[in-house]
C-alpha positions in Angstrom: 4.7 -6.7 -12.0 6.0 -3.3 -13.3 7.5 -0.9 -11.0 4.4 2.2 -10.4 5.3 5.5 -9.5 1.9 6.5 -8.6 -1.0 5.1 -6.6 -2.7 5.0 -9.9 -0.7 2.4 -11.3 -0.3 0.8 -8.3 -3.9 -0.3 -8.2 -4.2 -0.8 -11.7 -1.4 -3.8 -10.8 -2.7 -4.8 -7.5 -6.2 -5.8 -9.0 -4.2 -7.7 -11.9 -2.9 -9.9 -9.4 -4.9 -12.4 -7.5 -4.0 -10.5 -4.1 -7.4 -10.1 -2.2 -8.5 -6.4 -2.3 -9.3 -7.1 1.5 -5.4 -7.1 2.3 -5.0 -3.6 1.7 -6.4 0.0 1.4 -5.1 2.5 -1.4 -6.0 6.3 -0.5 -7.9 5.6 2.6 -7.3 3.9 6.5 -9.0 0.5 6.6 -8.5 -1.8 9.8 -7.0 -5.0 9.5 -4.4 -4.2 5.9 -1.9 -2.6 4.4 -2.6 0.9 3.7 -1.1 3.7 1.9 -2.6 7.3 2.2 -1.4 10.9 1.2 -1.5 13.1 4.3 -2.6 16.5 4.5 0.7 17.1 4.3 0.9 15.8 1.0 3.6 13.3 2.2 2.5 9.7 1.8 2.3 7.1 4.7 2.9 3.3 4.2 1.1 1.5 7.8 -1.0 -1.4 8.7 -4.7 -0.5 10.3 -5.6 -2.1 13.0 -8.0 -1.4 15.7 -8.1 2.2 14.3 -4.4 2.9 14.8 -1.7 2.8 12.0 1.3 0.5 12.6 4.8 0.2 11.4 4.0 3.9 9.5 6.7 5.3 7.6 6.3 8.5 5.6 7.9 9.2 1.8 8.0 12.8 0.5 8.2 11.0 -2.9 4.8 9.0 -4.2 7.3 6.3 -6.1 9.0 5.6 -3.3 6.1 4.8 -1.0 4.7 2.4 -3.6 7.7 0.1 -4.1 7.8 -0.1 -0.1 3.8 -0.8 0.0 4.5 -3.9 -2.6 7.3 -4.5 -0.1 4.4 -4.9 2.6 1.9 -7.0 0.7 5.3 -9.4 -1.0 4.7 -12.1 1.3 0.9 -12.7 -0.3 2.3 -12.1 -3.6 5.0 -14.9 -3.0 1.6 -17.0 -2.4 0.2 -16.9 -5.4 3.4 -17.4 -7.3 
Protein backbone atom coordinates (compact mmCIF):
# COMPACT_ATOMS: atom_id res chain seq x y z
CA UNK A 1 0.00 0.00 0.00
CA UNK A 2 1.40 3.51 -0.91
CA UNK A 3 1.91 5.97 1.66
CA UNK A 4 -1.41 8.83 1.09
CA UNK A 5 -1.12 12.27 2.18
CA UNK A 6 -4.67 12.97 1.91
CA UNK A 7 -7.90 11.42 2.93
CA UNK A 8 -8.49 11.18 -0.79
CA UNK A 9 -6.00 8.66 -1.35
CA UNK A 10 -6.42 7.16 1.70
CA UNK A 11 -9.80 5.84 0.66
CA UNK A 12 -8.95 5.23 -2.71
CA UNK A 13 -6.34 2.47 -0.92
CA UNK A 14 -8.56 1.39 1.89
CA UNK A 15 -11.38 0.14 -0.70
CA UNK A 16 -8.39 -1.64 -2.68
CA UNK A 17 -7.87 -3.77 0.13
CA UNK A 18 -10.21 -6.34 1.41
CA UNK A 19 -10.52 -4.37 4.88
CA UNK A 20 -14.36 -4.15 5.56
CA UNK A 21 -15.66 -0.56 4.99
CA UNK A 22 -17.53 -1.27 8.37
CA UNK A 23 -14.11 -1.00 10.35
CA UNK A 24 -13.84 2.57 9.83
CA UNK A 25 -15.24 6.00 8.92
CA UNK A 26 -13.27 8.60 6.65
CA UNK A 27 -14.68 12.29 7.08
CA UNK A 28 -17.46 11.55 9.36
CA UNK A 29 -18.04 9.87 13.30
CA UNK A 30 -19.42 6.39 12.98
CA UNK A 31 -19.86 4.19 16.28
CA UNK A 32 -18.05 1.09 16.56
CA UNK A 33 -14.52 2.04 14.04
CA UNK A 34 -11.83 3.82 13.25
CA UNK A 35 -12.49 7.21 12.32
CA UNK A 36 -10.71 10.11 11.01
CA UNK A 37 -12.38 13.63 10.70
CA UNK A 38 -11.20 17.21 9.93
CA UNK A 39 -12.40 19.44 12.84
CA UNK A 40 -13.74 22.81 12.48
CA UNK A 41 -10.61 23.63 13.31
CA UNK A 42 -9.25 22.34 10.31
CA UNK A 43 -6.89 20.04 12.42
CA UNK A 44 -7.58 16.39 11.86
CA UNK A 45 -8.56 13.75 14.64
CA UNK A 46 -7.54 10.08 14.41
CA UNK A 47 -10.31 8.17 17.33
CA UNK A 48 -12.39 5.15 17.65
CA UNK A 49 -16.51 5.80 17.96
CA UNK A 50 -18.11 4.17 20.28
CA UNK A 51 -21.31 4.66 22.02
CA UNK A 52 -21.19 8.29 20.52
CA UNK A 53 -17.81 9.25 22.14
CA UNK A 54 -14.43 9.29 20.40
CA UNK A 55 -11.60 7.27 21.96
CA UNK A 56 -7.93 7.12 21.98
CA UNK A 57 -8.31 10.73 19.79
CA UNK A 58 -5.27 12.34 18.83
CA UNK A 59 -5.15 15.46 16.66
CA UNK A 60 -2.51 16.27 13.58
CA UNK A 61 -2.17 19.87 12.24
CA UNK A 62 -0.80 18.03 9.12
CA UNK A 63 -3.51 15.73 6.88
CA UNK A 64 -0.33 13.18 6.00
CA UNK A 65 0.41 12.69 9.19
CA UNK A 66 -2.97 11.69 10.50
CA UNK A 67 -3.34 9.20 7.65
CA UNK A 68 -0.18 7.09 8.19
CA UNK A 69 -1.38 6.98 12.03
CA UNK A 70 -5.13 5.97 10.91
CA UNK A 71 -3.38 2.90 8.74
CA UNK A 72 -1.54 2.49 12.03
CA UNK A 73 -5.12 1.92 13.65
CA UNK A 74 -6.75 -0.38 11.14
CA UNK A 75 -2.79 -2.54 10.73
CA UNK A 76 -3.93 -5.27 12.82
CA UNK A 77 -7.01 -6.13 10.13
CA UNK A 78 -4.68 -5.44 7.40
CA UNK A 79 -2.11 -8.09 8.92
CA UNK A 80 -5.35 -10.38 8.51
CA UNK A 81 -5.71 -10.41 5.16
CA UNK A 82 -2.13 -10.71 4.46
Amino acid sequence: MMIPVNVGQLEYHLKQTRIDPMAYSIGEFSDDCACIVQSEDGTWETFRGERGKKYDLRQWDNEGDACVFFIGMLWGEIMDLI
